[in-house]
Each structure stands twice: as structure tokens, then as C-alpha cells.
N, C-alpha and C positions, 0 to 999 in steps of 0.2 A: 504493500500500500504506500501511496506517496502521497505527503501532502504537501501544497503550494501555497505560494499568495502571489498577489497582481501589484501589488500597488507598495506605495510608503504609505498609506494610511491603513490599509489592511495591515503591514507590518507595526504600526502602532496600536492598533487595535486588539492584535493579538496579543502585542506586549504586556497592555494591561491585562488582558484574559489571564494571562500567563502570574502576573501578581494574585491577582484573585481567586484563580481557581486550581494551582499549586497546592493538593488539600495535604503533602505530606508534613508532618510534624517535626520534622530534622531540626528546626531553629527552636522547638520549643528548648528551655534553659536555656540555650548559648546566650540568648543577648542579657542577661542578669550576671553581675558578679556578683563579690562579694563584701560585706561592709566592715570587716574585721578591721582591729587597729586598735589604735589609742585615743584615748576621749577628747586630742586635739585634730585629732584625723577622721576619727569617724563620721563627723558632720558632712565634711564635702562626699564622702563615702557613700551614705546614707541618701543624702538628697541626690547624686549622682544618678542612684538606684532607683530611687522614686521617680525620677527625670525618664528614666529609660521605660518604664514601667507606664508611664503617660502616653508614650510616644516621643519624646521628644531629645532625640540623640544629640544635636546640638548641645541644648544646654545640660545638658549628661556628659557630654565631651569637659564643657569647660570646668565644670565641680571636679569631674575626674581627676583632668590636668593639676587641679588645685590639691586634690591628695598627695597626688604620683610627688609634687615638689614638695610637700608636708614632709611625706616619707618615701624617699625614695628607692628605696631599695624592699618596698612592701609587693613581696607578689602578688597578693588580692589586689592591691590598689591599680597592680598594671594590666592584671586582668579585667578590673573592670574597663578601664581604660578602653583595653581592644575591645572589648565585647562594644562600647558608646561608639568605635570607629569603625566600626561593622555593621552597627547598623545603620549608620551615617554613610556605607558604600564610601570609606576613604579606607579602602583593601592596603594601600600601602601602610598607612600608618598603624592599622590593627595586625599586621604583618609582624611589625616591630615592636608594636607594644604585648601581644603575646609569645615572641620568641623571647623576650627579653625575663618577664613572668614566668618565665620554663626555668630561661638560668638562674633565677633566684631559687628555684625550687617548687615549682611548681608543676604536679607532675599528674594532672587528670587528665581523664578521658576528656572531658569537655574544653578543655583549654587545648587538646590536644588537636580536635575537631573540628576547633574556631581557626586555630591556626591554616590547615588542612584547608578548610573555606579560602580564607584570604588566599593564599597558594595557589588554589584553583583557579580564580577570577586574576587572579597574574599570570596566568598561563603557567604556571610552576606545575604541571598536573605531576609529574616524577616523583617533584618533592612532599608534593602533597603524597601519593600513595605513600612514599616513605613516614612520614611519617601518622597515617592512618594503619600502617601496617605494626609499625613498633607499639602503639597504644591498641589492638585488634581487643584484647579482652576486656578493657577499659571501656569501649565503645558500642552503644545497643548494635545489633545484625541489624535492625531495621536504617538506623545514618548511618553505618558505615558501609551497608553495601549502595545506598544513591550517594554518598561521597563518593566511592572508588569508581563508581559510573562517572561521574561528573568531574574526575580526573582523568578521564581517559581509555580507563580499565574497565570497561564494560561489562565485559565476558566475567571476571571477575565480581563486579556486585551485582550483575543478573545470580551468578551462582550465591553468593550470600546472601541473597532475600529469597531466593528462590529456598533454600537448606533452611530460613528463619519460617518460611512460611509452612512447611514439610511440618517442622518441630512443635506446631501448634501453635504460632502467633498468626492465624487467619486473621488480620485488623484489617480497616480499612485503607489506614499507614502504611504497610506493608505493600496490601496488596498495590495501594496507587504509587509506591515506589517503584515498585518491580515495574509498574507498566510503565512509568520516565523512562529505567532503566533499560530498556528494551525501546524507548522511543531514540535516545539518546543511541542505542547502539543499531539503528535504523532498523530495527523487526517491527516493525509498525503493524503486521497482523495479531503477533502475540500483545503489543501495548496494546492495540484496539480491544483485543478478549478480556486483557485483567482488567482495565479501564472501565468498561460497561457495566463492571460485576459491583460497581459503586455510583456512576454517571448516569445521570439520567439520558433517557436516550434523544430527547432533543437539546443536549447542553455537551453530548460525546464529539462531535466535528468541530464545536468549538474548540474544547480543552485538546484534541490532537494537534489542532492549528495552531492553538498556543504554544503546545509542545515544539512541534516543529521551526519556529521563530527562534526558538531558544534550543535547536539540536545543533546547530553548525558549531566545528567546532573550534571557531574564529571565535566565538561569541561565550568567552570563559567570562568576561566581567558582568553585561548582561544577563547569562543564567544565575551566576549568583546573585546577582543584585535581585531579580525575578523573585528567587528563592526567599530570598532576607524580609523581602516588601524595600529593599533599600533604593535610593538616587543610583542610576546604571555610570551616571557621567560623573559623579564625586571625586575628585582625586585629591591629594595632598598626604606627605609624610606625615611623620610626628615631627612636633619640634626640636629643633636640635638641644636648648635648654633643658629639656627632658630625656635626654639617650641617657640609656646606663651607663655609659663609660664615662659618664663625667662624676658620677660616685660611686669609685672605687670602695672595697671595703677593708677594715683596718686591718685586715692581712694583707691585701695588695698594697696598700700604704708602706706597712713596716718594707717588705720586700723590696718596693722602689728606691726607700731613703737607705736603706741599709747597701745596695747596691751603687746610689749615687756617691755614700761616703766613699766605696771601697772604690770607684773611678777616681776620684779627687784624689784619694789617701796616693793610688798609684802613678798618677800624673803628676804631685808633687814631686812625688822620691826621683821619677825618669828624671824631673827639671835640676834638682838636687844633684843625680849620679853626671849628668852632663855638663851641669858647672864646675863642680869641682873635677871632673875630669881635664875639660876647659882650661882649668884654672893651674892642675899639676902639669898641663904638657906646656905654656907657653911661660918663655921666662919671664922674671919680674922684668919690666921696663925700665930705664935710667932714670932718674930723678929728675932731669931735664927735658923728657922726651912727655911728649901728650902722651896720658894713658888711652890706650885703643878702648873700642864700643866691648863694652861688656860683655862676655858668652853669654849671655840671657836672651840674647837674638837668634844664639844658634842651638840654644838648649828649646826653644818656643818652638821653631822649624820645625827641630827632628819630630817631635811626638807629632807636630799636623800631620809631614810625610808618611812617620809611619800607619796615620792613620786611615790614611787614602791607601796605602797603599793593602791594610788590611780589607779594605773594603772593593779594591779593584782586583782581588788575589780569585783564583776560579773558586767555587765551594770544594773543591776535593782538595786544592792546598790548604784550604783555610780549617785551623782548629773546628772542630763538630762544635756546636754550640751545644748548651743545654736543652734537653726536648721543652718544649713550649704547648701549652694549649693552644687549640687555636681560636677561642674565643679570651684570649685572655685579655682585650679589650673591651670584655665585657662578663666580669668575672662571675661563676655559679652562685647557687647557696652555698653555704657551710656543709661543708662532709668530707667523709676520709680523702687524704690526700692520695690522688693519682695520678701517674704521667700518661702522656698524651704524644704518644710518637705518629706522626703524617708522613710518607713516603711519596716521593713523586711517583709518576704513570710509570708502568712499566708494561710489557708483555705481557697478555692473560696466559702466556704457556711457565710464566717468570715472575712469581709474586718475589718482590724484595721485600724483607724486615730490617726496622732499624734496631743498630744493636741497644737493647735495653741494657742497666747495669747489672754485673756479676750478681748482683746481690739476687735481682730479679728474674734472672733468664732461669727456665728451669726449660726438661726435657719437654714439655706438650701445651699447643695451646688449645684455647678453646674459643671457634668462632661464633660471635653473636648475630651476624649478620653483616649484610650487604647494599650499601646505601646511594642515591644518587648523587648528594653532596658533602661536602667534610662538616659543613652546617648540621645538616642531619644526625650524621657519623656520630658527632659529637653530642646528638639532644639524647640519640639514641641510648650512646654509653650512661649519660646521666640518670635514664632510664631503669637501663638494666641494673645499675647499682643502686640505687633506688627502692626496685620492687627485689632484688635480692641482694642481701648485706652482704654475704660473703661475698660476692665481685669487688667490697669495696679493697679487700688486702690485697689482690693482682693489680696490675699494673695495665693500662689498654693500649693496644696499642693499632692504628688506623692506617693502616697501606691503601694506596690510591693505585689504580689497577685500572689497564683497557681490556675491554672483552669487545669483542667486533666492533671498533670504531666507537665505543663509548665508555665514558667512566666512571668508577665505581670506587667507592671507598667501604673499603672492608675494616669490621670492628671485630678485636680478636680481644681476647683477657690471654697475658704472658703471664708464667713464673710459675707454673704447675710443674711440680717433682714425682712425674710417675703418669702413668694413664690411668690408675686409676681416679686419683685425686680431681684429677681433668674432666673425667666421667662422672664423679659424682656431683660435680659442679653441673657439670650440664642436664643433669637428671633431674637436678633442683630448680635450673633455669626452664625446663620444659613443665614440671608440674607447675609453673607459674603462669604459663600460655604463650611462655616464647618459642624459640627454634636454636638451637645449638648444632655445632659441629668439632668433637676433638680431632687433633690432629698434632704430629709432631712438629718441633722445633727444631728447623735445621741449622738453626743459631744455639741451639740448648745441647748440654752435654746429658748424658744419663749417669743414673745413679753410679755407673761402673765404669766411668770417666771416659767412655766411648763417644763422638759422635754419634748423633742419634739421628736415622735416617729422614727423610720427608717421605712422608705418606698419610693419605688418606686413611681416618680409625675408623671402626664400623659405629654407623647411630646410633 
């Protein structure tokens, strides 16, 4: 079955239709946060809440805004945040204000699915699956199989509502997800069947038409905007006043200045070791003779040089640096310390790992999964430490990898001594509703100081 339109005013006609008669429930919670806080924060919190609750996302924006710089580093407050810039259809800034709300530690289904949203109407449909897939138990079958349609993955949340519907959630939800879900992946005979089994029958060519307006799949900002009831045309970030990286927390603090002294401590002594060197090799001057320019001219030189020249040196002359997060511009919550090693692309037939410390490499790792950004990679790991504590004593570590022409960041947990250990980790990560994979370290010794081969361990 196919369906058309003629005109721009048919295509705006249907658009509204398309607001209107969207009867699935996916937005129901996403646009409410929450009002937690302190009794000088809760105010803008609370009315924020009320605001959105009205309808009125604008002035829900600015109460927000007025929390988030209250406290800033309150994940409720940045959740609510995106949820007012989501329904205000400004995808960009609820983008950032719920990625930002994950790194302080913010780790639900809903937050996870609002994000996911914004993704989608950016055309991010990858990163959205991604992370619609690390959050999968978190999230009802009924939104996360019309999210993974409306990322792209069709075939995919045709099969999750279809398996929700099997399991005894006949709703109306459901059923009219499935039948988007199927409009959306052009089967228009099966959308027309689930469809009617709720539409009245002189209101069905409408709601198809509607559909159809909104199935292209040029038209990600549109269908969610459709979806939300939001403005299709809203844009704008967040403001820059408001990014987390401009409050740091008093661990990155200490970290910065304890680092700044120990560049100053060092750039004195080079100035130090050069003058006085300066100073032993050229003899005293005559009493009569002008004293020459100070070596303080030629002690200031050398450290600029060598420090151009540390930075023009290729990366395989240069010192390995310390592994780094990659968000560490925008630092997590509070939780066990972990590294964060990121490998450049390499050959899918050729995963590189970077060498973790002695302390840390053991013979087997264990993979958590496979993701389309190191963004992701990274919310992912957060995740899985998260909903299981013991990941937080390994170490993660994120190799970026090409498999036919695309790339991928792979999230692994290092420092396991033995396959079994490895195994039972992953046995605990799957009774949780993840996916796991052990596998050896061919960076890791075994317990009987052999090289331990690279291979695939059984699931």
C-alpha cells in the first residue's frame, strides 16, 4: 500500500493529523523531571515542573536554567532541564542537557530514552540505538521498540512490540506502535491491519496519511517533534554559561592545581639548571668590560624550544601520556576510580589494546559491548559499572575498530587473572540484562608466566 499527498497544504494538514492523532504513549513521563534539591533550589525546580505540567516549556526552560546555575552539578536539575528543551523541540540543547545529567550520574531508563529522542530528530539514529540498547531493561518493550523504529532499526522494534504484544501486553499502545513501526518500515498492509484494530474506520486514511508525512527518512526532527506535540522548527543549544565543564568538581580541581604546581615546580629548576650552567661555563668578565645580557635569555629559549619541539615530535617518539577519559571535560559523578584507554581505528581482522598498567593487565578480558561513538562507549561503561559494582575494580578499556568501512568503539573490562574470574563476571553482567563476551588478553601474561594466547572463550 502506498500513500501520497499532492500539495504543501495537504502536507501540512497531515502534519497536524500526525500531532493529534499519534495515540502512542512513549512521551508519557519523559517531559516531567524531577524536583529534588535543597530548599534554595527546589523553588525554581518545582515551578519549573508545574511550568511543564501547564504546557508551557518556555517558561519551564527558564526556572530550569535558574536551578541548573543554583546547582550545578545536580543531575535532577539537568534532567529536568532537557526534558523543558524537548518539549520546547530545541533537540540540540536537551541533547546536552541530558548527556550531561548521565555524567553526573544519572542512570535511568527515562533519561536514557529522552536522550535517545533528541538523537533521533539529529539524525544520530546509530547513537541513539546505542544507547537505547545499553539501557534495553530499563526501558518499557512498548518505547523502546517505536524508538528503535524511529532510529532507523525497524526490523528491530517491529520484533520488540511484536514479542511485547505475544507476552500479553495487547494495549492499544502497543498495538498502535507496532502499526508506526511497520508504517515507518514501509509495510503499510501490516500498519493498515494493526491500525484499524483501534481507528475508527472513517478516521484510518487519515492517521496512514499522517503517518506517511512523517515516514521519510529525511524527516528525523519532524517525526519527533510530531511525536513530543513539540515546535518541528525550534533550534538552539544550551547556553554556554550552563555546560558542565565550567564546574569542574573538587577532584578535578585538586588534580588541575596539583598538576599546574608540579609544571611551574619543573620549569623553575630547567631555568635554574641553565643559568647556573650558563653561569659555570662563561668566565667572569674584567672589571672594565660591560657585563654581557644575562643567560636568563637563553635559559627562557630553551624550555619554549623544547617545548614545541615536544609537541611537533610524531606520537610514537613522544612519551605515552597518561590514559585520559574522554569526557574529562566534563567530568562523571562520584564513583570508583577507573581508566579509560581509547585506541585509534585499526583493522576489524586487528583489534589493538593499549597497554594498561602491570598492576592491571591480567590474562582475560571481558567484553561489554560495541558502540557507534566513544561518547556512547563511554555513557555505556558508566552504565555497566553502575548497575554492576564489581566492574567498578577492573579497569575499561575502549578500542576504536573498522568493520567494513565503519567504526566502532569496543568496551572491554581489563585485569581479570584466570577465565574463570572473567566468566563469572560476565555471568553476573548477563543476569543483569546485559551481553558479555570473555576472551583472552594478548597483552596479559597467565598465571604461569606464559603469554596467553588471543582467542575467542565460549559464552
Amino acid at each position: 500500500m502506498t500513500i501520497a499527498y499532492d500539495s504543501k497544504t495537504d502536507r501540512k494538514t497531515a502534519y497536524r493529523l500526525a500531532r493529534m492523532c499519534l495515540t502512542t504513549a512513549l512521551v508519557a513521563g519523559l517531559l516531567t523531571g524531577c524536583a529534588a534539591g535543597g530548599p534554595n533550589h527546589a523553588k525554581f525546580a518545582s515551578n519549573a515542573q508545574a511550568a511543564l505540567g501547564k504546557g508551557t516549556p518556555e517558561k519551564a526552560i527558564a526556572l530550569a536554567e535558574q536551578a541548573v546555575l543554583a546547582d550545578p552539578r545536580n543531575a535532577a536539575y539537568r534532567t529536568l532541564l532537557g526534558s523543558a528543551y524537548l518539549r520546547a523541540g530545541r533537540f540540540e540543547a536537551a541533547r546536552q542537557a541530558f548527556d550531561e545529567a548521565m555524567q553526573l550520574g544519572e542512570d535511568s531508563g527515562k533519561a536514557a530514552l529522552s536522550l535517545a529522542l533528541a538523537d533521533i530528530a539529529l539524525g544520530k539514529g546509530s547513537e541513539a540505538a546505542d544507547t537505547l540498547n545499553t539501557y534495553r531493561d530499563s526501558i518499557p518493550a512498548s518505547d523502546y521498540g517505536l524508538a528503535m523504529a524511529m532510529a532507523g532499526q525497524t526490523q528491530t522494534g517491529i520484533t520488540a512490540l511484536t514479542d511485547a504484544l505475544r507476552g500479553g501486553e495487547n494495549t492499544p499502545k502497543v498495538r498502535q506502535n507496532l502499526a508506526y513501526a511497520y508504517a515507518l518500515d514501509g509495510s503499510w498492509g501490516e500498519a493498515k491491519l494493526m491500525a484499524q484494530q483501534d481507528v475508527p474506520a472513517d478516521k484510518l486514511n487519515e492517521r496512514l496519511q499522517a503517518w506517511a508525512v512523517m515516514a521519510r527518512p529525511e524527516d528525523t526532527r519532524r517525526r519527533v517533534a510530531a511525536l513530543l506535540g513539540a515546535p518541528a522548527t525550534a533550534e538552539g543549544g544550551q547556553p554556554t554559561a550552563l555546560a558542565l565543564a565550567n564546574f569542574p568538581d573538587a577532584t578535578k580541581l585538586a588534580a588541575e592545581a596539583a598538576a599546574t604546581a608540579t609544571t611551574q615546580q619543573t620549569a623553575s629548576g630547567d631555568a635554574a639548571d641553565l643559568a647556573k650552567a650558563a653561569a659555570t661555563a662563561m668566565p667572569a668578565p674584567p672589571a672594565d668590560v660591560a657585563a654581557p645580557q644575562p643567560a636568563l635569555a637563553d635559559a627562557s629559549s630553551a624550555p619554549a624550544e623544547a617545548k614545541i619541539a615536544a609537541i611537533d615530535v610524531p606520537p610514537a617518539a613522544a612519551p605515552a601520556p597518561a590514559p585520559v577519559p574522554a569526557v574529562a571535560a566534563a567530568p562523571a559523578a562520584p564513583q570508583p576510580v577507573v581508566s579509560h584507554a581509547v585506541v585509534q581505528p585499526v583493522r576489524a581482522s586487528r583489534t589493538a589494546h593499549v597497554s594498561a598498567p602491570a598492576a592491571v593487565r591480567g590474562s582475560h578480558v571481558v567484553q561489554l559491548g560495541s558502540f557507534s561513538s566513544n561518547d556512547g562507549a563511554q555513557r555505556a561503561w558508566r552504565h555497566f559499572t553502575a548497575r554492576n559494582r564489581g566492574l567498578a575494580g577492573y579497569h575499561s578499556q575502549i578500542t576504536q575498530v573498522a568493520v567494513n568501512g565503519r567504526q566502532f568503539w569496543r568496551v572491554q573490562a581489563v585485569g581479570f587473572n584466570g577465565f574463570a574470574s572473567a566468566r563469572q563476571m560476565c555471568q553476573s553482567v548477563k543476569a543483569k540484562g546485559g551481553v558479555c563476551l570473555v576472551m583472552s588478553d594478548p597483552t596479559g601474561v597467565s598465571p604461569q608466566g606464559r603469554p596467553t594466547p588471543t582467542r575467542m572463550a565460549q559464552r
